[in-house]
C-alpha positions in Angstrom: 16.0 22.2 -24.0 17.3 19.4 -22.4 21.7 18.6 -23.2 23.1 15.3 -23.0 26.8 14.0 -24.2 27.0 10.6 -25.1 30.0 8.2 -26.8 28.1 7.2 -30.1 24.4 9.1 -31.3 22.4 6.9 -33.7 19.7 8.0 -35.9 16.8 5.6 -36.7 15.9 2.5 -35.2 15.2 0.4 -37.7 17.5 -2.8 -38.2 20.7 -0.5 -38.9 20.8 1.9 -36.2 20.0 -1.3 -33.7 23.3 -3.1 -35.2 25.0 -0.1 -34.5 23.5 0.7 -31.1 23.7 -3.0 -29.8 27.7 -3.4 -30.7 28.4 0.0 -29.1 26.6 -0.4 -26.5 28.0 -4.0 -25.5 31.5 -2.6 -25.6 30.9 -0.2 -22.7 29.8 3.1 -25.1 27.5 5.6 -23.7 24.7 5.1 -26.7 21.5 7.3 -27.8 19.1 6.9 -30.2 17.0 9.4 -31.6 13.7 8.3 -33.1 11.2 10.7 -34.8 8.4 8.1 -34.8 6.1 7.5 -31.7 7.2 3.3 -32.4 10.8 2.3 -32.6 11.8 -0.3 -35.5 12.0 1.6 -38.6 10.0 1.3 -41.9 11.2 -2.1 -41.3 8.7 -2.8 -39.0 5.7 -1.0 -39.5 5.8 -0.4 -43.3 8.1 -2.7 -45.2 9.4 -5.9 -44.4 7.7 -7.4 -42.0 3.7 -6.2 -42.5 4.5 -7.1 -45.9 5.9 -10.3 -45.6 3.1 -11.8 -42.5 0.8 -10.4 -45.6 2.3 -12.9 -48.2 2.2 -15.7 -45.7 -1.4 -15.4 -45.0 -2.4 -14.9 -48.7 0.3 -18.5 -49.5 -1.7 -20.3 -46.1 -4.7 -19.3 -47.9 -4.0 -20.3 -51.5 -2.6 -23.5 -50.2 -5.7 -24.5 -49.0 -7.5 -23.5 -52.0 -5.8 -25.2 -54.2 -5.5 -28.7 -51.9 -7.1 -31.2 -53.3 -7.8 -33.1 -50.3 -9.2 -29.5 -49.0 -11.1 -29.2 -52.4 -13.0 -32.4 -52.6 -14.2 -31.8 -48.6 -15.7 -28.4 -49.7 -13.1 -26.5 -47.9 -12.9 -23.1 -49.5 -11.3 -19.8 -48.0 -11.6 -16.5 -49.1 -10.6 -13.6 -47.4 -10.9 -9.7 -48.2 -7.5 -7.9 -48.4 -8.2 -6.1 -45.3 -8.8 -9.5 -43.3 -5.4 -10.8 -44.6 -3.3 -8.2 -43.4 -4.9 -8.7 -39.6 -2.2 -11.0 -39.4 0.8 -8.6 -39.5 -0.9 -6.4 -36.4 0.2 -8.7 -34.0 3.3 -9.6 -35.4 3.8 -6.1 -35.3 3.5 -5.1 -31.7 5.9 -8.0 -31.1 8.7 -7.1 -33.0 8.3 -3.5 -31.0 8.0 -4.7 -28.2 11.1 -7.4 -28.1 13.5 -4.3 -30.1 12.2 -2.1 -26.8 13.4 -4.2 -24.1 17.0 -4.3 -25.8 17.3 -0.9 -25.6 15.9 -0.8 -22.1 17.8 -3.9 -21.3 20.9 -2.5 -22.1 20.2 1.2 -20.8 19.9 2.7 -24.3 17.5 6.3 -24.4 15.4 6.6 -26.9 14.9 10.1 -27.5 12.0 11.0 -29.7 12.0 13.8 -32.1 13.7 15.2 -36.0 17.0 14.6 -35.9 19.1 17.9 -37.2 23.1 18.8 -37.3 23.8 21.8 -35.4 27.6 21.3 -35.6 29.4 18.2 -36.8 29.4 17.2 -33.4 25.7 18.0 -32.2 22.7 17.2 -33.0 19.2 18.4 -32.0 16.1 16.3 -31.7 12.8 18.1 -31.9 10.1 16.8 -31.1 6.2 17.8 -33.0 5.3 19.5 -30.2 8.3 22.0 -30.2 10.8 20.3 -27.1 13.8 19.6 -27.9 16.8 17.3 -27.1 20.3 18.6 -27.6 23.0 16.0 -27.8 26.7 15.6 -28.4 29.1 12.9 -29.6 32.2 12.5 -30.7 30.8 10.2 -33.6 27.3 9.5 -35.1 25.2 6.8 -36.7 22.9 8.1 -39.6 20.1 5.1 -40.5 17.2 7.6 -41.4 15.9 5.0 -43.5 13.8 5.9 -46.8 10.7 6.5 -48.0 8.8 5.5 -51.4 10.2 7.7 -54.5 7.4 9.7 -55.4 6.8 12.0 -58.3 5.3 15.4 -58.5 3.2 15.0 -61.1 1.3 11.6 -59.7 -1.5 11.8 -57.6 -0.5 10.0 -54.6 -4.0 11.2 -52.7 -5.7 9.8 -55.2 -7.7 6.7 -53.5 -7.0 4.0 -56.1 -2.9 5.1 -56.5 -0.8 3.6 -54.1 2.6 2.9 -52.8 4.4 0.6 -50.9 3.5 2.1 -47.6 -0.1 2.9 -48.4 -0.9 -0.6 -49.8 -1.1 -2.1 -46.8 -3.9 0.2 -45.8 -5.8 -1.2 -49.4 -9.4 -1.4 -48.2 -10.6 -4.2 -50.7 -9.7 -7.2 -52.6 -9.2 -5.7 -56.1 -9.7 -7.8 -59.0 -6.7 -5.5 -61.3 -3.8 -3.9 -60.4 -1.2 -2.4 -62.3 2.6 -2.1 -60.7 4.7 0.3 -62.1 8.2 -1.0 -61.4 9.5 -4.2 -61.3 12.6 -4.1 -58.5 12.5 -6.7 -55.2 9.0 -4.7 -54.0 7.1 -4.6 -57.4 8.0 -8.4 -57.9 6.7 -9.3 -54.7 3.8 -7.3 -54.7 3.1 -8.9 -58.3 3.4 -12.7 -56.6 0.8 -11.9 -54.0 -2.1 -10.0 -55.7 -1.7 -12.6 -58.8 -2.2 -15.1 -55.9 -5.2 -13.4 -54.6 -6.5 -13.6 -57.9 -5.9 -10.3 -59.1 -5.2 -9.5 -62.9 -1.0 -8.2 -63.1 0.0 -5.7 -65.4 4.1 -5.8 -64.1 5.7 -2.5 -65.9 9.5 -2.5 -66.0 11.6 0.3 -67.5 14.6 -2.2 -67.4 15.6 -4.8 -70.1 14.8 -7.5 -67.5 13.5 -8.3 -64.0 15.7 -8.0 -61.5 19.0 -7.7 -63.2 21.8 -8.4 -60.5 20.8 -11.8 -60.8 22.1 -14.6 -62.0 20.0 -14.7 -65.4 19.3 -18.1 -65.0 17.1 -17.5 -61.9 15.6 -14.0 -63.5 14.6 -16.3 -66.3 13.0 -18.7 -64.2 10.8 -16.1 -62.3 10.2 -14.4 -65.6 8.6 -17.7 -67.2 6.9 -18.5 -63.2 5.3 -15.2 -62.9 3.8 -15.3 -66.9 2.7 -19.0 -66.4 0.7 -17.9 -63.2 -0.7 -15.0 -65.9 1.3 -11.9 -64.9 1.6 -9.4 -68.2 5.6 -8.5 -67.6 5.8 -5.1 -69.8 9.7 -4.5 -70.3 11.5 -1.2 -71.3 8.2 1.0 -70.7 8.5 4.6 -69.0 4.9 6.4 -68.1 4.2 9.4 -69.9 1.3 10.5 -67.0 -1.0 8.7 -64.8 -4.8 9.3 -64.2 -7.0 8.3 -61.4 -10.5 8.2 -62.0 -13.6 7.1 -59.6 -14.0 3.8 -60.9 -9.7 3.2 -61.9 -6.5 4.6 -62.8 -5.1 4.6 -66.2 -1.4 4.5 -66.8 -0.2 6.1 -70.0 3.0 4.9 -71.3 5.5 6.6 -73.7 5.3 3.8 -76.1 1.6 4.7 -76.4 0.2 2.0 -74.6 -2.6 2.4 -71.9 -3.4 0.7 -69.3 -6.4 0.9 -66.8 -6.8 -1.1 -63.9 -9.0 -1.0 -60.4 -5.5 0.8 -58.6 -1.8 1.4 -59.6 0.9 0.4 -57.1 3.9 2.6 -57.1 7.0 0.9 -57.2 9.7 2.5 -59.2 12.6 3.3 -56.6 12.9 5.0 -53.2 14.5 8.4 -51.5 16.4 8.3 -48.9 15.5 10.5 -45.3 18.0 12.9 -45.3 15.8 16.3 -45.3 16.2 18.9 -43.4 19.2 17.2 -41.4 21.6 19.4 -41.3 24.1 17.6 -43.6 25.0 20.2 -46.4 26.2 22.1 -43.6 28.7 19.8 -43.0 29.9 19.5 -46.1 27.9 15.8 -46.5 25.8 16.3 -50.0 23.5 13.8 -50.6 23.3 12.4 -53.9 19.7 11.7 -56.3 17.1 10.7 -54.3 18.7 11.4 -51.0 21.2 8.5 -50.7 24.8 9.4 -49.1 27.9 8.3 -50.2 29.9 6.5 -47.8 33.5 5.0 -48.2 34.1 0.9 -47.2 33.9 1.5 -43.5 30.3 3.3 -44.2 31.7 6.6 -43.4 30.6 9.7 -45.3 32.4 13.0 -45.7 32.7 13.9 -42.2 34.9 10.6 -41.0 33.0 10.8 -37.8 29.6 10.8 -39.2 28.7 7.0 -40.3 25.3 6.1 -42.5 24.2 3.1 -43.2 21.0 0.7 -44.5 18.4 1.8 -47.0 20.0 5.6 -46.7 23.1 4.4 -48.8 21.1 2.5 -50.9 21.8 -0.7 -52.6 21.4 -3.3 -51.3 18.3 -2.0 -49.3 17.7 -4.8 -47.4 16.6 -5.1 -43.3 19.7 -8.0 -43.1 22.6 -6.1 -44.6 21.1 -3.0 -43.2 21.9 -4.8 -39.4 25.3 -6.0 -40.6 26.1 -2.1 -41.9 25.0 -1.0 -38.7 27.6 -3.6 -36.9 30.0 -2.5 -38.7 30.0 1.3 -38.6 29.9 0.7 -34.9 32.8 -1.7 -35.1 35.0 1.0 -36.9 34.2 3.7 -34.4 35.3 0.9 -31.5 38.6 -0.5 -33.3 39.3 1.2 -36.8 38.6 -1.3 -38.9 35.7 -3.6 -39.9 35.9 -7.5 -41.9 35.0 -6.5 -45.2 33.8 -10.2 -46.1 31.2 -10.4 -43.3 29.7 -6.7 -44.8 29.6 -7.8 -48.6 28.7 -11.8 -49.1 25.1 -11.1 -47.3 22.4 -13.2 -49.2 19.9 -11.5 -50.7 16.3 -12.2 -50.0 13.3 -11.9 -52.1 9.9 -13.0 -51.1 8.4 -13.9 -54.3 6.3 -17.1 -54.9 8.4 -18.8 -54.8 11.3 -17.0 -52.7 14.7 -16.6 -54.3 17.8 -15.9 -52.4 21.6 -15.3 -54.1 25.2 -15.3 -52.7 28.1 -14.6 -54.4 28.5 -13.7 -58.2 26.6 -14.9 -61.2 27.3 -16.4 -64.1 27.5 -13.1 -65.9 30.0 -11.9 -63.5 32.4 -15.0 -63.8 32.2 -14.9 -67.4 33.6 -11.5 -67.4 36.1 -11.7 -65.2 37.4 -14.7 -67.2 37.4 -17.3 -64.0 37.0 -21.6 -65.0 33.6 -22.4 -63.7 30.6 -25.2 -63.7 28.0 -25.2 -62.9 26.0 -27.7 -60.6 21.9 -28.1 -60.2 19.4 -29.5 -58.4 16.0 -29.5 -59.8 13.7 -29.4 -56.5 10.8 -31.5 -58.9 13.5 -34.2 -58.7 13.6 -34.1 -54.8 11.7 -36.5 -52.5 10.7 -33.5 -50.2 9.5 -31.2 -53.0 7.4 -34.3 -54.3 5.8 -35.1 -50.6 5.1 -31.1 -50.1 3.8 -30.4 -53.7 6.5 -27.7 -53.7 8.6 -28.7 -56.6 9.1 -25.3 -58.8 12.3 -24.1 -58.5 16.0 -25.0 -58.0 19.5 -25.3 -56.7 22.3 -23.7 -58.4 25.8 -23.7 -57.7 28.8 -22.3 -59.5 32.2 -23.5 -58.8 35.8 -22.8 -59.6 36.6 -25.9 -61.9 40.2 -26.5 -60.6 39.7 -25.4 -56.7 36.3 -26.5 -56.4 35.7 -23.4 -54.6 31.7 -22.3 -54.3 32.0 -18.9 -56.1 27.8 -18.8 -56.5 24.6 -20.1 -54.5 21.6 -19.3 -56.4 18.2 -20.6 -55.4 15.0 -20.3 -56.7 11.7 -22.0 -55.1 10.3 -22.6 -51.7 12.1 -21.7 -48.6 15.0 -20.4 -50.9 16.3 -17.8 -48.1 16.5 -20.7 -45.7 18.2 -23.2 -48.1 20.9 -20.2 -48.8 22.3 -20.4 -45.6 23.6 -24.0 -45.7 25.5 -23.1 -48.5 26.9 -19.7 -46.8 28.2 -21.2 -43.7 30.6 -23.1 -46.4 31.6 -20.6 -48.4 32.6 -18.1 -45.6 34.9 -20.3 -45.0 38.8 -20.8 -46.7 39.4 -23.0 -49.3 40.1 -25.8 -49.0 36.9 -26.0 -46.4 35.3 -23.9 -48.9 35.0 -27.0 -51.5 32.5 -28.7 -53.9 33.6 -31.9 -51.9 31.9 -30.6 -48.8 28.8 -31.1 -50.0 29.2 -34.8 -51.9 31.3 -36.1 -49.0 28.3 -34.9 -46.2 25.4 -36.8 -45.1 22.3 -34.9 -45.4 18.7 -36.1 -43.4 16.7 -37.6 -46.6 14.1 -36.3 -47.5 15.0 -32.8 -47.0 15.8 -29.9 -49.1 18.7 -29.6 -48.2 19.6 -32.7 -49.9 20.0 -30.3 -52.9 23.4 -29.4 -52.2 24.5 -33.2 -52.2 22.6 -33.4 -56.0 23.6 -29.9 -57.2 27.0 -30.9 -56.2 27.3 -34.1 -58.0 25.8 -32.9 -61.1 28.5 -30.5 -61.0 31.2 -32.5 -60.2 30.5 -35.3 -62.8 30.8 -32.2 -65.8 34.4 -31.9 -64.8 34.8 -35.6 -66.5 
């Protein structure tokens, strides 16, 4: 057994234990990271994010040429198996892991391969599958184990037509029906792409609505999007037992309902890596489904023991997992982290067309009792959406009506987690930079989409009269 002591130990390199290594390690820290898979970059990388989202870009390049009618009327026609479509990410993927490699080797950072497991709160051993092991000590560590797809006893996950989000991407054919059971940010994504590849939807939600922490303007929108493209949204439905057969799988629903498609995607929730760690030892419980419970400076029972990014759960996403990560590492460094910078992070969510949100809903306003209007730019109205053909979906901002303060960003359509950030870079800052005005008094290149802040903005403003 090989011992090594170190300043900081991180576990997982996915997009939270890299923010955490990279800031440590750039303020003269002695860093480690312990990986248990032979790749470095997380579910992130290989399952999630980034496989799945080069596989929605290939499916939109090929429905966009499908549907041109330029394309159409010179008998241009595409149409590519499942399998050929996610070629794409392959490549994508050896980049990522190769570019996240050289920080680490750029910046002296071991990788040291095996199961990470608590010894004592201030050791850890890594073992690797083939017994060695790495013993190393730290005065403070770095959980961001990730999670894995929730997964229920009593389906059949070997089953070769029931699925979930990591063993989609290994679907061998185009199916022509699928049923998703669970409609969070992966379901809802996963129901945008197969609808595009021409797939029949059946989109099963045990919620009252999709997607609930947002602004129910925007979940309205999607919800009326996704039907008009021919998706069957199923609200408030739990299964009662699925059944794979050889030519299907039939979901059985509590209601009574039934429903059999070619394969079922798995989507409802996800559990958090914390087995056989170590933890309870510690006195560091983890809660349902394997999520920890941190305080505001992400740390968990043990002070010195930090966990961030899908492991703590909401809001499960690659960019907030990175800032966590920063952030942990900043506390360990200095004692204290800015709490803005951790909190107003965009969300993300790579339906057709994308959405992205920042900052609090209506819902929320309304509740809290705070004088707001509303602004909105409807991208059909916009010169750019007109050229591009790209004219579902909108602008939305929400503003305090005596401040003029942005309070809410809220986009729906294409390139919406682009758009977003114009509108963050304003509202990070104090008021009264952070102002309605900002966008009305700036000069935006025309046409653009961007221009939607300057029409949002004066919609909004000319309610206040």
């Amino acid at each position: 057994m090989t011992e090594q002591d170190f300043d900081l130990v991180v576990i997982g390199t996915g997009p939270g234990g890299e923010g955490a290594a990279m800031q440590a390690v750039k303020h003269g820290k002695r860093v480690a990271v312990v990986e248990r898979y032979l790749q470095i970059g997380g579910s992130c990388t290989h399952l999630g994010t980034i496989p799945s989202k080069a596989l929605r870009y290939s499916i939109f390049k090929m429905t966009e040429v499908n549907n041109n009618r330029m394309f159409r009327e010179a008998g241009v026609s595409v149409q590519l198996t499942f399998p050929e479509l996610r070629k794409s990410a392959r490549a994508v993927i050896e980049q990522q892991v190769e570019m996240r490699r050289t920080f680490y080797d750029r910046n002296r950072v071991p990788i040291i391969p095996g199961q990470a497991r608590f010894v004592d709160a201030h050791t850890i051993v890594a073992q690797e599958e083939d017994g060695a092991c790495h013993r190393l000590g730290a005065p403070a560590f770095v959980i961001a184990s990730g999670s894995r797809p929730h997964r229920p006893d009593d389906v059949d996950f070997g089953h070769a037509r029931i699925f979930d989000s990591d063993t989609i991407l290994n679907l061998g054919f185009t199916p022509q029906s699928i049923t998703i059971y669970g409609a969070g940010v992966v379901g809802c994504e996963y129901a945008s792409m197969f609808r595009n590849l021409g797939a029949k939807v059946n989109l099963v939600n045990t919620r009252e609505k999709l997607l609930e922490f947002l602004d129910d303007e925007i979940i309205d929108a999607l919800s009326y999007h996704l039907r008009e493209r021919g998706v069957l949204i199923r609200h408030r439905e739990v299964y009662d037992k699925v059944e794979g057969r050889e030519d299907g799988v039939v979901l059985s629903l509590k209601s009574g309902k039934q429903l059999k498609t070619d394969i079922l995607l798995w989507a409802n929730g996800r559990t958090g890596n914390t087995d056989d760690m170590g933890l309870e030892a510690l006195g560091i419980a983890a809660g349902p489904r394997g999520i920890l419970k941190v305080n505001e400076n992400f740390q968990t029972a043990e002070p010195h023991i930090y966990a961030v990014g899908d492991v703590i759960g909401f809001p499960s996403l690659s960019s907030a997992a990175y800032m966590q990560g920063r952030s942990a590492a900043t506390h360990f460094l200095a004692g204290k982290i800015d709490q803005i910078m951790v909190h107003d992070i965009p969300s993300g969510i790579y339906t057709s067309p994308e959405i992205s949100s920042l900052g609090r809903t209506e819902r929320q306003l309304t509740e809290a009792s705070v004088p707001y209007e509303v602004g909105h730019a409807m991208f059909k109205s916009l010169a750019r959406g007109q050229i591009t053909g790209q004219t579902v979906g909108m602008l939305k901002l929400l503003f305090h009506r005596e401040t003029l303060e942005i309070l809410g960003i809220h986009c729906f359509g294409a390139n919406a987690s682009e758009i977003i950030h114009i509108g963050q870079a304003i509202m990070s800052q104090p008021v009264p930079a952070n102002s309605l005005l900002y966008f009305i008094n700036t000069t935006f290149n025309y046409p653009t989409m961007a221009e939607a802040y300057r029409v949002a903005a004066l919609n909004g403003y000319n309610r206040l009269f």
